[in-house]
C-alpha positions in Angstrom: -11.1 -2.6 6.2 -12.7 -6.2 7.0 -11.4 -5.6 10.6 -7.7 -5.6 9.2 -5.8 -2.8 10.9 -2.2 -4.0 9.6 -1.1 -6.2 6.9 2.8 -7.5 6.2 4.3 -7.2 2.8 7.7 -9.0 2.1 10.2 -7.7 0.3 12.8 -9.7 -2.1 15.3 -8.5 0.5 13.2 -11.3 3.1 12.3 -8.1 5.0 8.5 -7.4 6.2 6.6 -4.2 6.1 4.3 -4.0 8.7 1.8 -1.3 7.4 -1.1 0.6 8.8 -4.4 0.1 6.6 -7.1 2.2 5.8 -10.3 2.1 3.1 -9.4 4.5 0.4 -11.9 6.6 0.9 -10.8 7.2 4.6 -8.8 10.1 5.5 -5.3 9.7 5.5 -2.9 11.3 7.5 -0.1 14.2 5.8 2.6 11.5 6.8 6.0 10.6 5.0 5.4 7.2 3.8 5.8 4.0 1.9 2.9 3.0 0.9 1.0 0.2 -1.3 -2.5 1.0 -3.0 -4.2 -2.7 -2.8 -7.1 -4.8 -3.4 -7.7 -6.1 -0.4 -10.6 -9.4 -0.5 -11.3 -12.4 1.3 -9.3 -15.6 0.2 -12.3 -17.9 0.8 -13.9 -19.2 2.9 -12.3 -19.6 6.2 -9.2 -19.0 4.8 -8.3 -15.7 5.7 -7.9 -12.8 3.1 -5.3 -11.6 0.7 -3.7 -7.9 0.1 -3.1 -7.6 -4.1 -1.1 -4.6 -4.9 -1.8 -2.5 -6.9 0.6 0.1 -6.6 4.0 0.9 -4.6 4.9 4.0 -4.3 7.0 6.4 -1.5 5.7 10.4 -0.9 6.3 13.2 1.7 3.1 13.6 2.1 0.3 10.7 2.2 -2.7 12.1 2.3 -2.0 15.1 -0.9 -0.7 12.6 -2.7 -3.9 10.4 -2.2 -5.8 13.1 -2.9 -4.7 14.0 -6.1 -3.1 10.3 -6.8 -1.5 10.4 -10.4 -2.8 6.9 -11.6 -6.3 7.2 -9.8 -7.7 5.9 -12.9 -5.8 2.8 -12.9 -6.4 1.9 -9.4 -10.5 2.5 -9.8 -9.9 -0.1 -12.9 -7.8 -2.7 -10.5 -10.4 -2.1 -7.5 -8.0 -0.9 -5.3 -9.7 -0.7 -1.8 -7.5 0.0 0.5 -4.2 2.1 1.2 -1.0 0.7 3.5 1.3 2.7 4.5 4.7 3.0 6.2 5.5 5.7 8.1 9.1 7.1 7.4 11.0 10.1 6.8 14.5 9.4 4.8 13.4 9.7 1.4 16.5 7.4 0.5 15.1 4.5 2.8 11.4 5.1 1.5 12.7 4.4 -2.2 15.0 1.2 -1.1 11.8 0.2 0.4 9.6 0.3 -2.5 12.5 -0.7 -4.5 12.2 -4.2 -2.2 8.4 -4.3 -2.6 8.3 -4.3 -6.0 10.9 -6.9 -6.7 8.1 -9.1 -5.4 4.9 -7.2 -6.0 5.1 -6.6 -9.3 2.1 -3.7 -9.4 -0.7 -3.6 -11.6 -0.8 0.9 -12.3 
């Protein structure tokens, strides 16, 4: 996605979430994961680009959830482009995670 393999989210805790990124329409892997839906766009010129989020949200499974997302609507309306995610397999850390995201992000769907 515009050459951007990773992108860094910070949470309200001061944390950063390094994530992998991917188009949406790219195949994603059947991963435990933390993972934001956003709209991913240049800032301007020269200037870099900027990740919007769109959603946060933690599964067992990345790529059924993708597949059958329950807000896919909303996220065609926000132009969601692009999924990060963050691999990890305690469900408890994967919702203290998003729970950090969002206290910043506050998501559009």
């Amino acid at each position: 996605m515009f050459g951007i393999a990773k992108w860094t989210f910070a949470g309200a805790s001061g944390a950063g979430y390094t994530m992998r990124v991917k188009g949406m329409r790219n195949a994603l892997p059947p991963v435990p994961a933390v993972y934001v839906c956003a709209y991913l766009h240049p800032k301007g010129h020269l200037a870099g680009h900027v990740a919007e989020p769109v959603f946060i949200g933690a599964t067992d499974d990345l790529a059924a959830t993708m597949q059958d997302h329950p807000a896919v609507e909303c996220l065609r309306y926000e132009c969601a482009n692009c999924v990060c995610w963050l691999e990890c397999d305690a469900s408890d850390e994967r919702q203290r995670i998003v729970d950090d995201l969002e206290k910043v992000h506050p998501a559009k769907c």
